[in-house]
LOLOMI-526580 format. One line per 8 residues: their letters; for each residue z negated, x negated, y of N, C-alpha, C, O. Coordinates in nm, 2 decimals. Atoms other than C-alpha are relative to their C-alpha. Layout:
N
A	Z X Y Z X Y Z X Y Z X Y ~ ...
END
This chain:
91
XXXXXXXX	0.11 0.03 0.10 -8.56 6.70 -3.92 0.06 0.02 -0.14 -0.02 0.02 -0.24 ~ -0.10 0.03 0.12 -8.28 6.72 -4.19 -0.03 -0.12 -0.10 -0.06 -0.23 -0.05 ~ 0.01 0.11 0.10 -8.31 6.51 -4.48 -0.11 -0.11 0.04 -0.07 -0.22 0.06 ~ 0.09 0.05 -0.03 -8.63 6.37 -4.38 0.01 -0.09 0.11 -0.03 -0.21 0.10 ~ -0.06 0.11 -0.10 -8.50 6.21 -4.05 -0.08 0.09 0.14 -0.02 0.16 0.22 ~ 0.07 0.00 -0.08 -8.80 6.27 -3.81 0.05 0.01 0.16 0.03 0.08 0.26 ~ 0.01 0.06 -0.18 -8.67 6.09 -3.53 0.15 -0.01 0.03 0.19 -0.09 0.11 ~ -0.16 -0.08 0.01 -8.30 6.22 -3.55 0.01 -0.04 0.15 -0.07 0.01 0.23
XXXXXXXX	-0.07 -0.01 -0.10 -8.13 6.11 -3.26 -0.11 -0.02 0.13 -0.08 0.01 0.25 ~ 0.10 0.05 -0.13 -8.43 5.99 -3.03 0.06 -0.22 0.00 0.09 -0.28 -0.10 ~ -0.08 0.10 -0.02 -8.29 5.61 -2.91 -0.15 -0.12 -0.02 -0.27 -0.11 0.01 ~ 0.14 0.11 -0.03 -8.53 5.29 -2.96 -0.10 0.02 0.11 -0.21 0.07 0.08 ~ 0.06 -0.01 -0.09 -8.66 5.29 -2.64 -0.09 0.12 0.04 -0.17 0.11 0.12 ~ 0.08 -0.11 0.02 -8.80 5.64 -2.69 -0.06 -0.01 -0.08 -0.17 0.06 -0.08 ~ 0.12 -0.02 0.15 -8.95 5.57 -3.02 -0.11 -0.11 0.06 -0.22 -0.08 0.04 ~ 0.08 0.07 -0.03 -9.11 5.26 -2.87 -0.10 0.08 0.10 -0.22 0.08 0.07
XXXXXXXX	0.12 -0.11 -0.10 -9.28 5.50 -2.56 -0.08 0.07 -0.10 -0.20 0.05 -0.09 ~ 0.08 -0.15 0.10 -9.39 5.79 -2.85 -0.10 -0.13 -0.06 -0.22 -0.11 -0.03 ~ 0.07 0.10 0.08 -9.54 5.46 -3.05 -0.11 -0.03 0.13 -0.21 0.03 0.10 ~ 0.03 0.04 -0.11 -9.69 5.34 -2.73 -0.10 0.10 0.06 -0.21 0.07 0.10 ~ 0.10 -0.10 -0.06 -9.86 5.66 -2.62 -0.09 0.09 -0.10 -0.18 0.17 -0.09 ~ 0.08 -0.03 0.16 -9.95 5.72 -2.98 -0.11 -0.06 0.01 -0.22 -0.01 0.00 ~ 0.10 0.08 0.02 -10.14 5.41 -2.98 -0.12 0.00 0.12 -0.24 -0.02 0.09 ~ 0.08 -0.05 -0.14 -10.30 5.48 -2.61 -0.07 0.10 -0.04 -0.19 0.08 -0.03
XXXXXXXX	0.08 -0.10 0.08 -10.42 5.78 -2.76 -0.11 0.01 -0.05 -0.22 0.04 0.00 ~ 0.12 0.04 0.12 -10.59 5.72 -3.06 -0.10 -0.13 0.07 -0.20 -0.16 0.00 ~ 0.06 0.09 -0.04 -10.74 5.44 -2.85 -0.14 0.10 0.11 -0.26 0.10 0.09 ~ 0.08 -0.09 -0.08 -10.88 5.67 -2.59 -0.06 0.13 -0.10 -0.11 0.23 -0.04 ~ 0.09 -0.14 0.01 -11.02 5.95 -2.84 -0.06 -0.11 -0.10 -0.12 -0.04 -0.18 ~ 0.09 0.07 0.07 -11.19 5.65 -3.04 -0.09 -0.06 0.11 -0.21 -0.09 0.08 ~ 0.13 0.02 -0.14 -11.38 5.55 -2.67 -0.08 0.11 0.04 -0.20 0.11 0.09 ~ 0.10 -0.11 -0.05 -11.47 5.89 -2.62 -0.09 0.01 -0.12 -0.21 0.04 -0.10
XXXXXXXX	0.10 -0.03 0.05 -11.60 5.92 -2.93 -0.11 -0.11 0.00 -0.23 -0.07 0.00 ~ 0.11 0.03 -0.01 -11.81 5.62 -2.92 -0.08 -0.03 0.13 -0.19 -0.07 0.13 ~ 0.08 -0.04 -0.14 -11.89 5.65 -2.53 -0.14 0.15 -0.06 -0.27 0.13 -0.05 ~ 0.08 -0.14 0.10 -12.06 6.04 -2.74 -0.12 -0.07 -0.07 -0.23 -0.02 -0.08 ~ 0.09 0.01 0.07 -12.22 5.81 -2.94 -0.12 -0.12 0.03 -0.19 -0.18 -0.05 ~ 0.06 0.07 -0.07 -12.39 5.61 -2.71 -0.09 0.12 0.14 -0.21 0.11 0.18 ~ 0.03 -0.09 -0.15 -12.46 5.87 -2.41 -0.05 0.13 -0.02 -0.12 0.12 -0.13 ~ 0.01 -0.12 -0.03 -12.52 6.24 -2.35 0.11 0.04 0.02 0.19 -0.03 0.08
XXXXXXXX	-0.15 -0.05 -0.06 -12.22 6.47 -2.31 0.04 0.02 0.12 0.15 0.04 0.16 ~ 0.05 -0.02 -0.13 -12.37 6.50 -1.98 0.05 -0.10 0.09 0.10 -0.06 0.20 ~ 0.00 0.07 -0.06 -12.32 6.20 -1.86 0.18 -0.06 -0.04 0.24 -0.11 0.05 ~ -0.11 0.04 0.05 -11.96 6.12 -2.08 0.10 0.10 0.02 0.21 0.06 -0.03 ~ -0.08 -0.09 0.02 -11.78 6.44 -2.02 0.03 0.00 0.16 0.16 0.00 0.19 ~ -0.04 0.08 -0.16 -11.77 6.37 -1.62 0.07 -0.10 0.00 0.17 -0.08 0.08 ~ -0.05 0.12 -0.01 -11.64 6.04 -1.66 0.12 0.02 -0.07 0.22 0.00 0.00 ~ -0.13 -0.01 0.07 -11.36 6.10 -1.91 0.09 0.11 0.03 0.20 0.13 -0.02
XXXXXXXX	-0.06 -0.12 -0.09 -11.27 6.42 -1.69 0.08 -0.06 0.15 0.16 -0.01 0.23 ~ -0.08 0.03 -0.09 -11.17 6.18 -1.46 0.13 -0.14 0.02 0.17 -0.21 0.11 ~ -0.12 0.11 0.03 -10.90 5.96 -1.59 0.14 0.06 0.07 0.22 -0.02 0.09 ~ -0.11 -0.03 -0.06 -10.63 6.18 -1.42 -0.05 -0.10 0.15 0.04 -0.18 0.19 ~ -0.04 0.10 -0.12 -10.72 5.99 -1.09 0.02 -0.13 -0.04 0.12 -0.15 0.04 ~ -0.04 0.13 0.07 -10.67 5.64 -1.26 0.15 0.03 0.01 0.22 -0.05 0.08 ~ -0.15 -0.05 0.02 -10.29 5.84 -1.35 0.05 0.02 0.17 0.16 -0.01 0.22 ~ -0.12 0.00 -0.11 -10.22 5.93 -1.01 -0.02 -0.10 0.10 0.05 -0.08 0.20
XXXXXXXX	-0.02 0.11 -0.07 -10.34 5.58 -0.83 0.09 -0.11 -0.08 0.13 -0.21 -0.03 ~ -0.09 0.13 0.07 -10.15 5.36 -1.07 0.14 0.07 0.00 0.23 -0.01 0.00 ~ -0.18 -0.04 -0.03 -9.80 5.63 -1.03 0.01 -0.08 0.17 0.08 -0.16 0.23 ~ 0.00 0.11 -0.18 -9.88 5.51 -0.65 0.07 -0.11 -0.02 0.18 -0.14 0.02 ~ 0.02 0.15 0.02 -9.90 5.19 -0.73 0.10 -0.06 -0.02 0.14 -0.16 0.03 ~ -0.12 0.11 0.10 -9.61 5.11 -0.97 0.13 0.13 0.04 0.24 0.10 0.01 ~ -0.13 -0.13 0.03 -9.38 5.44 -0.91 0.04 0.04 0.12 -0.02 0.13 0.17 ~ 0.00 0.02 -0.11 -9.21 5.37 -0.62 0.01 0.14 0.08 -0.03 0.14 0.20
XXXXXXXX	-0.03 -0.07 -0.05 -9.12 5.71 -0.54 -0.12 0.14 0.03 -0.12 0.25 0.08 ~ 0.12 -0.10 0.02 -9.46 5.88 -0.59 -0.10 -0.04 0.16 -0.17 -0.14 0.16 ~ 0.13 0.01 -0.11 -9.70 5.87 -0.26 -0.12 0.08 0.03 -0.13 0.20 0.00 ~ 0.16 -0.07 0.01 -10.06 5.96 -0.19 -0.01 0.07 0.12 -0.07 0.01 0.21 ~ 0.02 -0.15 -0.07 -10.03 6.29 0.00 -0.12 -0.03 0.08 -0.20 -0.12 0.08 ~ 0.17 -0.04 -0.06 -10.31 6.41 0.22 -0.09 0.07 -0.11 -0.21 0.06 -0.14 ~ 0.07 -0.12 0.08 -10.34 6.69 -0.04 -0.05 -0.10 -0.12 -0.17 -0.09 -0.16 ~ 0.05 0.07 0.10 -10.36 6.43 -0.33 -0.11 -0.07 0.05 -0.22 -0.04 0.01
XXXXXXXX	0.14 0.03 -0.04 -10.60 6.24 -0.15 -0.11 0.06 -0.01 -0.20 0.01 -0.09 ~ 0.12 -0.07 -0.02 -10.85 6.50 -0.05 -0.03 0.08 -0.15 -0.13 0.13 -0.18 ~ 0.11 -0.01 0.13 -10.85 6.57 -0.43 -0.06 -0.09 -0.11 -0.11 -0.05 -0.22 ~ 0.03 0.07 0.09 -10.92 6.26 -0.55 -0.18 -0.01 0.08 -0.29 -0.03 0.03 ~ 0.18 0.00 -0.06 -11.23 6.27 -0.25 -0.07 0.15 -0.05 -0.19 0.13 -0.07 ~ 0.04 -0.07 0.06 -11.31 6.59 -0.38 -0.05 -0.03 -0.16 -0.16 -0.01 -0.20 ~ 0.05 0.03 0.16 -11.31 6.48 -0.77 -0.11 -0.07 0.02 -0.21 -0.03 -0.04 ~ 0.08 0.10 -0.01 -11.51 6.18 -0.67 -0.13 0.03 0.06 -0.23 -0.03 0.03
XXXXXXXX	0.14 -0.06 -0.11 -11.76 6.36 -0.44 -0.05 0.09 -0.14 -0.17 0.08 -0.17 ~ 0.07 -0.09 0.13 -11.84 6.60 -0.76 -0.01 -0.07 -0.09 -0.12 -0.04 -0.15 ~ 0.08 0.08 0.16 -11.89 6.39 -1.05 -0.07 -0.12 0.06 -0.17 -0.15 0.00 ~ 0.10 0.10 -0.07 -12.04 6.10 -0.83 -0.19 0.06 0.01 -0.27 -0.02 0.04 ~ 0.17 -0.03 -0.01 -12.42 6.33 -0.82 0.03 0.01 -0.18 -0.08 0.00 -0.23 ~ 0.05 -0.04 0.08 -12.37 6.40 -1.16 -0.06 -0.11 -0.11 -0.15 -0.11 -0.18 ~ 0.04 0.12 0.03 -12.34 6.05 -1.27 -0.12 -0.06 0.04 -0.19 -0.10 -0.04 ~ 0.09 0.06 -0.05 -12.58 5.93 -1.05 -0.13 0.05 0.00 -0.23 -0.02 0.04
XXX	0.10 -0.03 0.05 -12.81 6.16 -1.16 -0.07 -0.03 -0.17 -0.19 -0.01 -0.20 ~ 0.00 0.08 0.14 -12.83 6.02 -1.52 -0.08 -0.11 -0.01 -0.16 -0.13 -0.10 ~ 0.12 0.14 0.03 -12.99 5.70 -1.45 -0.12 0.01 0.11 -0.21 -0.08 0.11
END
């Protein structure tokens, strides 16, 4: 971080991911906030609590080396079985 050189030695293809997950970011904390400004926290803080299963069916999916366990399974039926009454109690 010498002479104002941030990105010292990180390669294109790194700065494009950091840009990339920058912009994913700021994307997803501008839905939560207006999911907030539409909903109850009640109803929005369940649902945005479960974006890690989205992350570990799409490593499945695309990452050849990644597979869906018994144990990963039974916690995506567990995550699902718990925020499923809480949503469904909402409407």
């Amino acid at each position: 971080m010498r002479d104002g050189e941030i990105f010292a030695g990180m390669s294109r293809n790194g700065m494009a991911w950091f840009a990339g997950v920058g912009v994913c970011n700021g994307f997803a904390m501008l839905t939560i906030h207006m999911a907030l400004a539409r909903g109850t926290v009640t109803l929005v803080a369940p649902s945005v609590t479960t974006y890690s299963l989205v992350t570990v069916v799409l490593s499945a999916l695309f990452l050849p080396h990644i597979r869906l366990t018994q144990c990963l399974f039974a916690g995506i039926i567990v995550t699902a079985a718990g925020v499923t009454p809480l949503l469904a109690d909402q409407n």
